[in-house]
TIDO-778810 format. One line per field, with one value per atom (N, C-alpha, C): atom name; residue in one letter; y, z, x; residue number from 1; chain. Coordinates in nm, 2 decimals, padded with zeros to 4 digits. Example, Ala and Ser with C-alpha at 12.3 -4.5 7.8 and 13.67 -1.06 7.14 Angstrom:
<rs>
site [N | CA | C | N | CA | C] $
code [a | a | a | s | s | s] $
py [-00.57 | -00.45 | -00.33 | -00.22 | -00.11 | 00.00] $
pz [00.78 | 00.78 | 00.78 | 00.71 | 00.71 | 00.79] $
px [01.32 | 01.23 | 01.32 | 01.28 | 01.37 | 01.29] $
pos [1 | 1 | 1 | 2 | 2 | 2] $
unit [A | A | A | A | A | A] $
</rs>
This chain:
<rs>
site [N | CA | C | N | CA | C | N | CA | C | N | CA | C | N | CA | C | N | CA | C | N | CA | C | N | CA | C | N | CA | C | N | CA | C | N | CA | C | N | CA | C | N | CA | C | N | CA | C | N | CA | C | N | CA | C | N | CA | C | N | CA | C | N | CA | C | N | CA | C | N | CA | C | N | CA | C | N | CA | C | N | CA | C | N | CA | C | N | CA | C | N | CA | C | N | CA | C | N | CA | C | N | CA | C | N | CA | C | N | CA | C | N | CA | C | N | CA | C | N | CA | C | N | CA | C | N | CA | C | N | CA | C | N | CA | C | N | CA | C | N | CA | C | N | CA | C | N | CA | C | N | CA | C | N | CA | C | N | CA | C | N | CA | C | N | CA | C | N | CA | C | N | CA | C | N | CA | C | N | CA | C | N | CA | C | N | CA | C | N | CA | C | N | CA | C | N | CA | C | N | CA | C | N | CA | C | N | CA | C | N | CA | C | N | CA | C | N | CA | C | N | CA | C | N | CA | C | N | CA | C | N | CA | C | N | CA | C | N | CA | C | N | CA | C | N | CA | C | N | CA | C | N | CA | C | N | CA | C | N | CA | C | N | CA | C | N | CA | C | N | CA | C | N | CA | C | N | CA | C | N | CA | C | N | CA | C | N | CA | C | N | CA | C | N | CA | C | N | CA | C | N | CA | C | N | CA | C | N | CA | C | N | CA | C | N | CA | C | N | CA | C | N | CA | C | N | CA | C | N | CA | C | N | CA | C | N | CA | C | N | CA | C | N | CA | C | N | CA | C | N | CA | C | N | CA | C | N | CA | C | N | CA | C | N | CA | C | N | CA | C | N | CA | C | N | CA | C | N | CA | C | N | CA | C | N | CA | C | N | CA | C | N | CA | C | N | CA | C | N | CA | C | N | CA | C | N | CA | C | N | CA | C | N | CA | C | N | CA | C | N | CA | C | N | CA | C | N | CA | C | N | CA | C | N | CA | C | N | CA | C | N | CA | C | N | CA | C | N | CA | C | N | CA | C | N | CA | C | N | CA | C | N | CA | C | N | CA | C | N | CA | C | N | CA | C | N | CA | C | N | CA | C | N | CA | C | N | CA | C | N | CA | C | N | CA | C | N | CA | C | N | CA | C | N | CA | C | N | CA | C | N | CA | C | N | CA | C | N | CA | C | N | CA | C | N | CA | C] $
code [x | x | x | x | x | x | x | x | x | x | x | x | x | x | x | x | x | x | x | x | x | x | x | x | x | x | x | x | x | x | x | x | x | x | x | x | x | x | x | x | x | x | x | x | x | x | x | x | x | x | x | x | x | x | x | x | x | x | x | x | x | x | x | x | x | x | x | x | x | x | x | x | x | x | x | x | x | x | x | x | x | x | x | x | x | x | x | x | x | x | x | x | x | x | x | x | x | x | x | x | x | x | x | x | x | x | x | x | x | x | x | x | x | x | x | x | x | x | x | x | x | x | x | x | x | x | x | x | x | x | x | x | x | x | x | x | x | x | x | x | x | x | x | x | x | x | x | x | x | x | x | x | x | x | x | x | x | x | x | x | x | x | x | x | x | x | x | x | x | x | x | x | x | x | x | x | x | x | x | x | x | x | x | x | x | x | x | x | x | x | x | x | x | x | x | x | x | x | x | x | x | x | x | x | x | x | x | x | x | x | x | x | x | x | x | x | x | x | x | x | x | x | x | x | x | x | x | x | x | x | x | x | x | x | x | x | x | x | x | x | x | x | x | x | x | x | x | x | x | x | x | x | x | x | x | x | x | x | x | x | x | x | x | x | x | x | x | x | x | x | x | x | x | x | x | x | x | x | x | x | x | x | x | x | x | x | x | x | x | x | x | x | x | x | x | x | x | x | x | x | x | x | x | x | x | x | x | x | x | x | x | x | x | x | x | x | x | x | x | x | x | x | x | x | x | x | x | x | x | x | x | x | x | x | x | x | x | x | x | x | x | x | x | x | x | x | x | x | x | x | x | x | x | x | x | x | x | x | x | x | x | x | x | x | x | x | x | x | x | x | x | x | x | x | x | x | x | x | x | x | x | x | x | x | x | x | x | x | x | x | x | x | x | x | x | x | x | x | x | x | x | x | x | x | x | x | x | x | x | x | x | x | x | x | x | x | x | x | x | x | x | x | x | x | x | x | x | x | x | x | x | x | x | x | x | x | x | x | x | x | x | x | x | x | x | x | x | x | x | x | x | x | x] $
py [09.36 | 09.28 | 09.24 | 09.35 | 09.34 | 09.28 | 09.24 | 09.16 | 09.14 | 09.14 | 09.12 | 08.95 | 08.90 | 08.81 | 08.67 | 08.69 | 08.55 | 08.55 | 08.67 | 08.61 | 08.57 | 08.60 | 08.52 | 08.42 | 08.34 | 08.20 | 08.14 | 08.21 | 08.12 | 08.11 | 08.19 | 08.23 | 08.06 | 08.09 | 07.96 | 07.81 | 07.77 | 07.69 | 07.69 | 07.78 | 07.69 | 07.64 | 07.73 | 07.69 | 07.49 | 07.50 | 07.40 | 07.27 | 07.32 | 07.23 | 07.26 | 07.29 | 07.25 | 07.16 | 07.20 | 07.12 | 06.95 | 06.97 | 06.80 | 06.72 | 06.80 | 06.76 | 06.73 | 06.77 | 06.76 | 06.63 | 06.58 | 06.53 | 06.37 | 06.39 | 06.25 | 06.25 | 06.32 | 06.27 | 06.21 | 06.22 | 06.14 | 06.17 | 06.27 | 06.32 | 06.41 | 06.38 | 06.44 | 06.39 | 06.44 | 06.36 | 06.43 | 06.32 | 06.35 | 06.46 | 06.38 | 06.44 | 06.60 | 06.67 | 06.82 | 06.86 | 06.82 | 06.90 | 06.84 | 06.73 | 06.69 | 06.78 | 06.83 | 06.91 | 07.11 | 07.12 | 07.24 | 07.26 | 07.14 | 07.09 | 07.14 | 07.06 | 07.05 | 07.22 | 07.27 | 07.38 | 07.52 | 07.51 | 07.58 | 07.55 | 07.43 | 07.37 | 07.44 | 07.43 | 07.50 | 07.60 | 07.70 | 07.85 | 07.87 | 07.87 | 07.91 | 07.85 | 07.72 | 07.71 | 07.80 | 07.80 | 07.89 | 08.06 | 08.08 | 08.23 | 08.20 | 08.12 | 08.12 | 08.09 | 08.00 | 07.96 | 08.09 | 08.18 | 08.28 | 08.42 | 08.45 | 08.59 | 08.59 | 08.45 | 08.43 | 08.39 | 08.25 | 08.17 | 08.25 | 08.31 | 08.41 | 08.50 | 08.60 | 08.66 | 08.55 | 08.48 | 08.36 | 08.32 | 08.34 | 08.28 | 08.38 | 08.50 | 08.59 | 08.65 | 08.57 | 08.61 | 08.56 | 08.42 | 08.41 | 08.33 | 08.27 | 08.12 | 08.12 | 07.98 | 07.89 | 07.93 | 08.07 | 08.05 | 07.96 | 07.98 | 07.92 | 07.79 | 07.73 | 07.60 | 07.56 | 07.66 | 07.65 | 07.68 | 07.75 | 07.77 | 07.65 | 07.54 | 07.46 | 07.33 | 07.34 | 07.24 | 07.27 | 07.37 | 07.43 | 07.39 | 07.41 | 07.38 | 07.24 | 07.17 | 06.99 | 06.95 | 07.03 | 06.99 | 07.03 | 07.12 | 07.15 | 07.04 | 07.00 | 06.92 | 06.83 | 06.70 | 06.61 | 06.57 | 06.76 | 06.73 | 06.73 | 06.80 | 06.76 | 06.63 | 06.60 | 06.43 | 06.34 | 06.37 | 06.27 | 06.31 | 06.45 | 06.50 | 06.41 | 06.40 | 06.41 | 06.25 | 06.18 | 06.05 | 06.00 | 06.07 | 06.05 | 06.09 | 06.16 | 06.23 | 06.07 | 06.01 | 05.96 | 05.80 | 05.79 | 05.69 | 05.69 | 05.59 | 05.66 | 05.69 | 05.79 | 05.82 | 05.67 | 05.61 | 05.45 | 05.32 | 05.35 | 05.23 | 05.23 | 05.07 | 05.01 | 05.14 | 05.17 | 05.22 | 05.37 | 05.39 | 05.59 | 05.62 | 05.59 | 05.63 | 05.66 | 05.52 | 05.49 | 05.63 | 05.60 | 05.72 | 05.86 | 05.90 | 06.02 | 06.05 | 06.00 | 05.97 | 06.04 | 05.97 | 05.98 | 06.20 | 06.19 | 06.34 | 06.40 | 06.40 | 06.48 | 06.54 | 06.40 | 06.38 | 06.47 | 06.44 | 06.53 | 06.70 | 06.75 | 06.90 | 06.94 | 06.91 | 06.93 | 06.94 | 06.86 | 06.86 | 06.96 | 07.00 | 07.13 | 07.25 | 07.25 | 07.35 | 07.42 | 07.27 | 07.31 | 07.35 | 07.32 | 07.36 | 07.50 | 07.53 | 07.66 | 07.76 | 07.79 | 07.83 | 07.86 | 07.71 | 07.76 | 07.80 | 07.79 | 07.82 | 07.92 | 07.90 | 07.97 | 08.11 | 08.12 | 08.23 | 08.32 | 08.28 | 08.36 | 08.40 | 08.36 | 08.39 | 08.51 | 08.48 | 08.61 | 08.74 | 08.70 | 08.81 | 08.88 | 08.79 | 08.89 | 08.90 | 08.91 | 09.00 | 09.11 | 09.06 | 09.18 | 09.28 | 09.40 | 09.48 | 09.49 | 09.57 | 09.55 | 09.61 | 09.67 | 09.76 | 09.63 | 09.56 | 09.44 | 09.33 | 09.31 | 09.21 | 09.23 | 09.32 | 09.38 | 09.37 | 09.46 | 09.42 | 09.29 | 09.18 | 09.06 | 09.00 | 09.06 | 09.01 | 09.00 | 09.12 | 09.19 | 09.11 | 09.09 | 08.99 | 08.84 | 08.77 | 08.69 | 08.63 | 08.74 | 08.77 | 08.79 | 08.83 | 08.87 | 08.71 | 08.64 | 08.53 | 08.44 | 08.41 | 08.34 | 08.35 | 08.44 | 08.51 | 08.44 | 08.51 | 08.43 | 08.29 | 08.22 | 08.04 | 08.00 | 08.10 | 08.04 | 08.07 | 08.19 | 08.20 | 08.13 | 08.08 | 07.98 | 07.85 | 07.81 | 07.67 | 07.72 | 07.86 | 07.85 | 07.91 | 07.90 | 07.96 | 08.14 | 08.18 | 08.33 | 08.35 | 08.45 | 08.48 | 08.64] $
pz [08.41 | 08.41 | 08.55 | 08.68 | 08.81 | 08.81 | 08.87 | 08.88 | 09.05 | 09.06 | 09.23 | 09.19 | 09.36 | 09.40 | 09.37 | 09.37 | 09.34 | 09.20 | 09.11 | 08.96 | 08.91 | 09.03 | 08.92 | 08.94 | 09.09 | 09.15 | 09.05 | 09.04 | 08.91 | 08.76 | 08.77 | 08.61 | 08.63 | 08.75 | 08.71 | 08.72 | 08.81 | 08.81 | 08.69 | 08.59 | 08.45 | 08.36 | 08.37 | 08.30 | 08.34 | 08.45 | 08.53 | 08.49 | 08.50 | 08.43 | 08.29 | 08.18 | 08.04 | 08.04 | 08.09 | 08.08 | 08.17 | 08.21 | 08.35 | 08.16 | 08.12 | 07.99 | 07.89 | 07.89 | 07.72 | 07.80 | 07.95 | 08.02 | 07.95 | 08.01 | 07.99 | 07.87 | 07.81 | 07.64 | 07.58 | 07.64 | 07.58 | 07.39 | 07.38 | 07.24 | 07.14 | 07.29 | 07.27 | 07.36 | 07.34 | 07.43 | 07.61 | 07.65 | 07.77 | 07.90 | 07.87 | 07.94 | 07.96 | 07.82 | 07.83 | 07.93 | 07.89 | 08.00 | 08.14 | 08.13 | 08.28 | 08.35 | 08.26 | 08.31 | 08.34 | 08.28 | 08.27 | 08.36 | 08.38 | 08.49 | 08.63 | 08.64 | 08.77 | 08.81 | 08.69 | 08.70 | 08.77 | 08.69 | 08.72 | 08.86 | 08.90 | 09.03 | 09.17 | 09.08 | 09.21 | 09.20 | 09.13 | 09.09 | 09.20 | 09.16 | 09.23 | 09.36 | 09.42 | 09.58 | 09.65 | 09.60 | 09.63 | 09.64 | 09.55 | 09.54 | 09.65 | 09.64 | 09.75 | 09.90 | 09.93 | 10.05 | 10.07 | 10.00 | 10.07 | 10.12 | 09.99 | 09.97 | 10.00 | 09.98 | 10.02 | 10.17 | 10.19 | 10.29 | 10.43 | 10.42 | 10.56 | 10.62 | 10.45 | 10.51 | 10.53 | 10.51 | 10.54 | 10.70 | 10.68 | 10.85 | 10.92 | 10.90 | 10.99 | 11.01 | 10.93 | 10.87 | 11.04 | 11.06 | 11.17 | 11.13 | 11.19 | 11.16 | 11.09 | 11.12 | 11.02 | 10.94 | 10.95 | 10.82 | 10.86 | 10.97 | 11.00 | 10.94 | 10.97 | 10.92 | 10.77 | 10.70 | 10.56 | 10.50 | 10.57 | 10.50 | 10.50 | 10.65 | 10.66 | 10.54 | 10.56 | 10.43 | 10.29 | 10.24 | 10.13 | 10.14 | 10.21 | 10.20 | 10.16 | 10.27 | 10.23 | 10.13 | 10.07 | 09.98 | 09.85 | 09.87 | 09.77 | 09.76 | 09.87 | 09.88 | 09.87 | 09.87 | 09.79 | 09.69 | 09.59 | 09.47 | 09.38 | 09.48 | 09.41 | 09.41 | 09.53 | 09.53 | 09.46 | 09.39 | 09.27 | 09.20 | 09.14 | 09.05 | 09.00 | 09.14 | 09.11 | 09.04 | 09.14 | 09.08 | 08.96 | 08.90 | 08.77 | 08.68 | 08.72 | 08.64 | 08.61 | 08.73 | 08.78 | 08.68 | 08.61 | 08.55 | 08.39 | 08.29 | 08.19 | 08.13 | 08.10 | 08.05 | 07.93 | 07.94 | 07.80 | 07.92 | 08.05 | 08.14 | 08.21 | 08.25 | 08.27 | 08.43 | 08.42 | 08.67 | 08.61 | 08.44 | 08.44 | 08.45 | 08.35 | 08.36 | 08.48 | 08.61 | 08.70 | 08.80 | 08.79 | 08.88 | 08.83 | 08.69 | 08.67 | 08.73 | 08.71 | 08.77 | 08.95 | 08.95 | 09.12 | 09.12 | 09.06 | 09.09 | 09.04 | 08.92 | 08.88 | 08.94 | 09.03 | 09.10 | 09.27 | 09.28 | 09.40 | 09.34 | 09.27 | 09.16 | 09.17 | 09.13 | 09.11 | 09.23 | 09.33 | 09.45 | 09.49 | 09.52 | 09.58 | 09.54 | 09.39 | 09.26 | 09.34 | 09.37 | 09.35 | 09.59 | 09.60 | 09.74 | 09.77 | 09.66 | 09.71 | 09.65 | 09.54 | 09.45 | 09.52 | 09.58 | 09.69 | 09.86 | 09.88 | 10.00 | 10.04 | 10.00 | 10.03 | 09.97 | 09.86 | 09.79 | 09.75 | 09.77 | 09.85 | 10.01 | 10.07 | 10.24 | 10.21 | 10.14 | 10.09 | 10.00 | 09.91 | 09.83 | 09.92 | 10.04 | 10.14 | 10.21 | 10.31 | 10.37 | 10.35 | 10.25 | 10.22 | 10.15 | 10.09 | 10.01 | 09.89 | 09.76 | 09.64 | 09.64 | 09.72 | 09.74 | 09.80 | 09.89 | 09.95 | 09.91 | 09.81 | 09.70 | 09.58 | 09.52 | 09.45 | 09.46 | 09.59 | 09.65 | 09.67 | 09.74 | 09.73 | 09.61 | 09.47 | 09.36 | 09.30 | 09.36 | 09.26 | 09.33 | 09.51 | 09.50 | 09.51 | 09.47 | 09.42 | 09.33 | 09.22 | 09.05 | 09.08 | 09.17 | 09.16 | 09.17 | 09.30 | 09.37 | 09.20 | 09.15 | 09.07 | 08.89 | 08.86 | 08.75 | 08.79 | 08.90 | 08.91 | 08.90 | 08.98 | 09.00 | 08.84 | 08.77 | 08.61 | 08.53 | 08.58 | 08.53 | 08.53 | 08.65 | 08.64 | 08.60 | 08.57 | 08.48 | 08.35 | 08.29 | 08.22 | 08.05 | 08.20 | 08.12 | 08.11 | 08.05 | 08.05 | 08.01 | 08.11 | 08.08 | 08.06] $
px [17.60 | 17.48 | 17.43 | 17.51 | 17.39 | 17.26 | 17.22 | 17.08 | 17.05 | 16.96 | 16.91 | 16.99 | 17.01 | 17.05 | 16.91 | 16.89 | 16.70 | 16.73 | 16.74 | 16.75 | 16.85 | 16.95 | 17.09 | 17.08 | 17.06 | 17.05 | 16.93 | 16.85 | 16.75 | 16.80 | 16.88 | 16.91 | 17.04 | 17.12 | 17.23 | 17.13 | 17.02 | 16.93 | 16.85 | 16.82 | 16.78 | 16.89 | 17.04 | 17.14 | 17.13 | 17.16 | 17.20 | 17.10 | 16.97 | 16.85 | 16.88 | 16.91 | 16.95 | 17.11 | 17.18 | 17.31 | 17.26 | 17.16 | 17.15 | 17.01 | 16.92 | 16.93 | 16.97 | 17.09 | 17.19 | 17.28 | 17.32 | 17.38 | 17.25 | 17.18 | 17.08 | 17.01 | 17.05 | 17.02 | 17.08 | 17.25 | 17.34 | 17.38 | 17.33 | 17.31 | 17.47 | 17.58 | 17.64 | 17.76 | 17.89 | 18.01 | 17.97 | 17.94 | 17.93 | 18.04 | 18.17 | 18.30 | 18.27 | 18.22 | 18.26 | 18.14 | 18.07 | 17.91 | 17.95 | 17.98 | 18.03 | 18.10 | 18.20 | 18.28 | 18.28 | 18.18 | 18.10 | 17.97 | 17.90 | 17.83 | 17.89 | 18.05 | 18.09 | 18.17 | 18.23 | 18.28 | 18.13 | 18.02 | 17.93 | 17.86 | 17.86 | 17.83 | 17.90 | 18.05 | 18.13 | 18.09 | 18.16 | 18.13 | 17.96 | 17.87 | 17.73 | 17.72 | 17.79 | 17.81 | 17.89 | 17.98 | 18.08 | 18.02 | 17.97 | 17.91 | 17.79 | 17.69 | 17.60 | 17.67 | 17.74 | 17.77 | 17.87 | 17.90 | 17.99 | 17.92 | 17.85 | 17.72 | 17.61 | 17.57 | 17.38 | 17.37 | 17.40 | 17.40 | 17.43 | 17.52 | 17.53 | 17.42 | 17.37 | 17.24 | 17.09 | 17.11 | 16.99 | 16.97 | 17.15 | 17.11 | 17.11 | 17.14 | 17.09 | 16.94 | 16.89 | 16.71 | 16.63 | 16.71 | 16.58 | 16.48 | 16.38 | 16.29 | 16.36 | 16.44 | 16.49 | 16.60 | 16.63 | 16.73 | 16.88 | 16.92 | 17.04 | 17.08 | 16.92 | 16.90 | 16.90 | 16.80 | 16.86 | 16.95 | 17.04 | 17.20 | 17.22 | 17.24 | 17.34 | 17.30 | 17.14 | 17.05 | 17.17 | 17.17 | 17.22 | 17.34 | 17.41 | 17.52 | 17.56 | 17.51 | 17.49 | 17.43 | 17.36 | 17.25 | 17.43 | 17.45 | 17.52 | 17.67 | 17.70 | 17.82 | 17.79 | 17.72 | 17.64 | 17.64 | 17.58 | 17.58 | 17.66 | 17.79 | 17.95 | 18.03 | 17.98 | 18.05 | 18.00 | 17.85 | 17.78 | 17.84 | 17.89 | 17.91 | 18.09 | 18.15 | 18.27 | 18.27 | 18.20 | 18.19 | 18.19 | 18.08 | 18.05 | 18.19 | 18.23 | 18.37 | 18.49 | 18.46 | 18.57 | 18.53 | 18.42 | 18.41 | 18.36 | 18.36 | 18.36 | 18.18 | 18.13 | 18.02 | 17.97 | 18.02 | 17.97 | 17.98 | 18.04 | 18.01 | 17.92 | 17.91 | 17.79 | 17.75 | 17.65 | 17.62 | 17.62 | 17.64 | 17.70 | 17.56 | 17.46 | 17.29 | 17.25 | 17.29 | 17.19 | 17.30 | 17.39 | 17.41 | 17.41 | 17.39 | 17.36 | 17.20 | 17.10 | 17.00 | 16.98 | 17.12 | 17.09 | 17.13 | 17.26 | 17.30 | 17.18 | 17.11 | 17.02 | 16.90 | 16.87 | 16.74 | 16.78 | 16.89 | 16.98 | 16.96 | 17.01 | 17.02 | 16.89 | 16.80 | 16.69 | 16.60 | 16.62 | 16.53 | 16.58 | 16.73 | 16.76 | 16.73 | 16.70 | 16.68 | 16.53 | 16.42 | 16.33 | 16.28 | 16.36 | 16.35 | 16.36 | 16.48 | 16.55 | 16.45 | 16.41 | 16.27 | 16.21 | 16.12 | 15.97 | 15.97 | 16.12 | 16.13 | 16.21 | 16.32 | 16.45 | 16.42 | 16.45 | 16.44 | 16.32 | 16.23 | 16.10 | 16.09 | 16.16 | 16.19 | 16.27 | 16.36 | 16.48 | 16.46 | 16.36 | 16.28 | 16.15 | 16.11 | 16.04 | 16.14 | 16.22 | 16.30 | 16.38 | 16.39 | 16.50 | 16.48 | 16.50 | 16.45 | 16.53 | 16.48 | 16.54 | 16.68 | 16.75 | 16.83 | 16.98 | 16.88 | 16.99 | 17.00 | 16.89 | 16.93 | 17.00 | 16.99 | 17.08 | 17.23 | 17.26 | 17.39 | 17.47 | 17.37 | 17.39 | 17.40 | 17.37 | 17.39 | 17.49 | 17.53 | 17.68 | 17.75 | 17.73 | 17.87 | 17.86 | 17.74 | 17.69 | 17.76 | 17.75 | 17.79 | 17.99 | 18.02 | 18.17 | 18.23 | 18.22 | 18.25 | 18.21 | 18.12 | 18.07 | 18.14 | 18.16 | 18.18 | 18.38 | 18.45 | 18.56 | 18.58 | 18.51 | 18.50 | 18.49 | 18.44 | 18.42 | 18.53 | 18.61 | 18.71 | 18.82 | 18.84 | 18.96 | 18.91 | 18.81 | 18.75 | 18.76 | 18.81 | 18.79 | 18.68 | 18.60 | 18.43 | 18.42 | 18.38 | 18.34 | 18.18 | 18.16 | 18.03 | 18.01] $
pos [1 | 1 | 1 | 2 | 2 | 2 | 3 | 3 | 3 | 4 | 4 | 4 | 5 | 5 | 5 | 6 | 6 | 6 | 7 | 7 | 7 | 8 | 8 | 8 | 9 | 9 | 9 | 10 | 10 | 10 | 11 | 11 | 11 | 12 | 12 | 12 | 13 | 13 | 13 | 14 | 14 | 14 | 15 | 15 | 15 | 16 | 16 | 16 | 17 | 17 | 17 | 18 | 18 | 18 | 19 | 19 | 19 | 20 | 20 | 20 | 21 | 21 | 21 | 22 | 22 | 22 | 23 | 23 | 23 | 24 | 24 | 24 | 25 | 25 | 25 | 26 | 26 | 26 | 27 | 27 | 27 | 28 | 28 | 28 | 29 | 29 | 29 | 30 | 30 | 30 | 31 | 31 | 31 | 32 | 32 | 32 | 33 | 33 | 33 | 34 | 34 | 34 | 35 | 35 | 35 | 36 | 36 | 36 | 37 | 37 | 37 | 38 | 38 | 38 | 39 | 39 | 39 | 40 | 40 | 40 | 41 | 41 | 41 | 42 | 42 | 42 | 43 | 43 | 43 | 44 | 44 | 44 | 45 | 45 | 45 | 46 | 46 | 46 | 47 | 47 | 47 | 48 | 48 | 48 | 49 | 49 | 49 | 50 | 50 | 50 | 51 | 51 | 51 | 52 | 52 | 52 | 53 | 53 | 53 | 54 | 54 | 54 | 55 | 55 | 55 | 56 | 56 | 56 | 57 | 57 | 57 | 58 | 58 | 58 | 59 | 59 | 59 | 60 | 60 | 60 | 61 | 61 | 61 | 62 | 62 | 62 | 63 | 63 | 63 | 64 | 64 | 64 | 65 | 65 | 65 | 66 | 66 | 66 | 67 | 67 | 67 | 68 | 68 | 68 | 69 | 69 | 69 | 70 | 70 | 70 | 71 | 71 | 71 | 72 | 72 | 72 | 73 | 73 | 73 | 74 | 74 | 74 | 75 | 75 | 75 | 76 | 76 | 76 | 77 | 77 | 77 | 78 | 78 | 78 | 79 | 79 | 79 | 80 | 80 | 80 | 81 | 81 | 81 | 82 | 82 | 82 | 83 | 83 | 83 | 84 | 84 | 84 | 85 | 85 | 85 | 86 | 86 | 86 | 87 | 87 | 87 | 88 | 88 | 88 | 89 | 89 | 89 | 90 | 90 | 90 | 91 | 91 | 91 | 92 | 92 | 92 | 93 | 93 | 93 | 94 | 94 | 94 | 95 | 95 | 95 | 96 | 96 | 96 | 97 | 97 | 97 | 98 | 98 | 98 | 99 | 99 | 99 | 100 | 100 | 100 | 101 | 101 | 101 | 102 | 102 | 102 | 103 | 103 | 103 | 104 | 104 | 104 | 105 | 105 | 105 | 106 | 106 | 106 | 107 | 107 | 107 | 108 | 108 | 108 | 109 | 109 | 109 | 110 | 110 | 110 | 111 | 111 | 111 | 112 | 112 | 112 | 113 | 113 | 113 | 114 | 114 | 114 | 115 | 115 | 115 | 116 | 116 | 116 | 117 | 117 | 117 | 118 | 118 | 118 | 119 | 119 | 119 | 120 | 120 | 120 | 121 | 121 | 121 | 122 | 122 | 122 | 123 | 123 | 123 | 124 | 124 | 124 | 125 | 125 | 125 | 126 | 126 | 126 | 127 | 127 | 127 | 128 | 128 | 128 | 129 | 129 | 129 | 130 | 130 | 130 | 131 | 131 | 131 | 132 | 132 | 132 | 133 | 133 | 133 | 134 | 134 | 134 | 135 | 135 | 135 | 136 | 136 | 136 | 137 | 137 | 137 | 138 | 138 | 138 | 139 | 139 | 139 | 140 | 140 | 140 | 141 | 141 | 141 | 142 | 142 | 142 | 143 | 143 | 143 | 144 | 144 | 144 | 145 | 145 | 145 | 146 | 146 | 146 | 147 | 147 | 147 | 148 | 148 | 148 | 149 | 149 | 149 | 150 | 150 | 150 | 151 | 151 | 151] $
unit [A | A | A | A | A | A | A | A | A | A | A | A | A | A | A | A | A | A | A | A | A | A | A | A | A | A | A | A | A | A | A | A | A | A | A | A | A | A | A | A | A | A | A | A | A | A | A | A | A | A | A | A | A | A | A | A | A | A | A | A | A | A | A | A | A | A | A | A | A | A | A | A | A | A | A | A | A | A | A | A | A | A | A | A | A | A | A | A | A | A | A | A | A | A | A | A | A | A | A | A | A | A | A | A | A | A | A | A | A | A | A | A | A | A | A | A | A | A | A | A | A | A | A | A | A | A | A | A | A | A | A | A | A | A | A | A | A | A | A | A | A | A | A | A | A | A | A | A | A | A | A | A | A | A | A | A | A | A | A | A | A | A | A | A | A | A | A | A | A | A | A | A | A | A | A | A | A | A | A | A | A | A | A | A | A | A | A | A | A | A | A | A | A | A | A | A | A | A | A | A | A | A | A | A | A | A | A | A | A | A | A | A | A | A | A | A | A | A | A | A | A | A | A | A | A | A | A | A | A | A | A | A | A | A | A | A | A | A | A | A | A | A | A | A | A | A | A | A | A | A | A | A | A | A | A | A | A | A | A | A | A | A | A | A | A | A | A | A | A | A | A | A | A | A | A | A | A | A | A | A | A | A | A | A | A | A | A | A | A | A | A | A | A | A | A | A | A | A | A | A | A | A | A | A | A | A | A | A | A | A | A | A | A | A | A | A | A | A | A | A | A | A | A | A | A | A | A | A | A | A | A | A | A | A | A | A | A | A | A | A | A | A | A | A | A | A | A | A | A | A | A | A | A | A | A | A | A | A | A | A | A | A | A | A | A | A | A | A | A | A | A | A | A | A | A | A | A | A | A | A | A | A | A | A | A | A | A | A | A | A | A | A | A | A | A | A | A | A | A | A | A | A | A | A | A | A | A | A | A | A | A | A | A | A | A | A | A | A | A | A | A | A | A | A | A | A | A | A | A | A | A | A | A | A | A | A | A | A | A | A | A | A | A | A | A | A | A | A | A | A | A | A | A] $
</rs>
């Protein structure tokens, strides 16, 4: 299931925007998405900051810079993430700080979209995104394996 590198990163960024939904609807036991949240969180930092992030910053204007963005942007979203773990989904501060991680997920969701990954889809050609998919998809596809998850 190869895919250029931009559609998988978008393909895990709607997962990610349905599970940060079913999270604040509360419609459901929170713990397990929390935990599938954080598992899928790692997994696609890990695959980006290992496969993506390096050709970014070799791109030039700016990319250096948006690796390091991404990266922080992404380590951030684990330390809300972790937080939240760390308290119970029915106590009092769990809404207002899901809130905060969500609002964190999403601004980087929507940065990387209009900026990042259109800089990357014009630089590079379909032949080296591709490639960068597969090991995109290798790094990512493992991180889920040991949480657990199969895709």
């Amino acid at each position: 299931m190869a895919s250029d590198a931009v559609t998988l990163i978008m393909n895990d960024h709607r997962i990610m925007d349905q599970l940060l939904e079913r999270l604040r609807s509360g419609d459901e036991d929170r713990q397990p998405v929390l935990d599938e949240c954080a598992a899928r969180l790692t997994a696609h930092s890990h695959a980006e900051e290992q496969k993506v992030y390096p050709v970014l910053a070799e791109l030039g204007a700016g990319g250096l810079e948006e690796a390091h963005r991404g990266a922080d942007e992404h380590h951030e979203a684990e330390r809300l993430l972790h937080d939240l773990q760390r308290i119970s989904p029915r106590g009092p501060g769990f809404d207002d700080r899901l809130e905060v991680f969500i609002a964190t997920v999403r601004h980087h969701i929507e940065h990387e979209e209009t900026v990042v990954l259109p800089a990357l889809r014009e630089a590079l050609g379909d032949e080296r995104l591709a490639e960068m998919g597969a090991a995109f998809e290798e790094v990512r596809v493992a991180e889920l394996a040991v949480a657990g998850i199969r895709v």
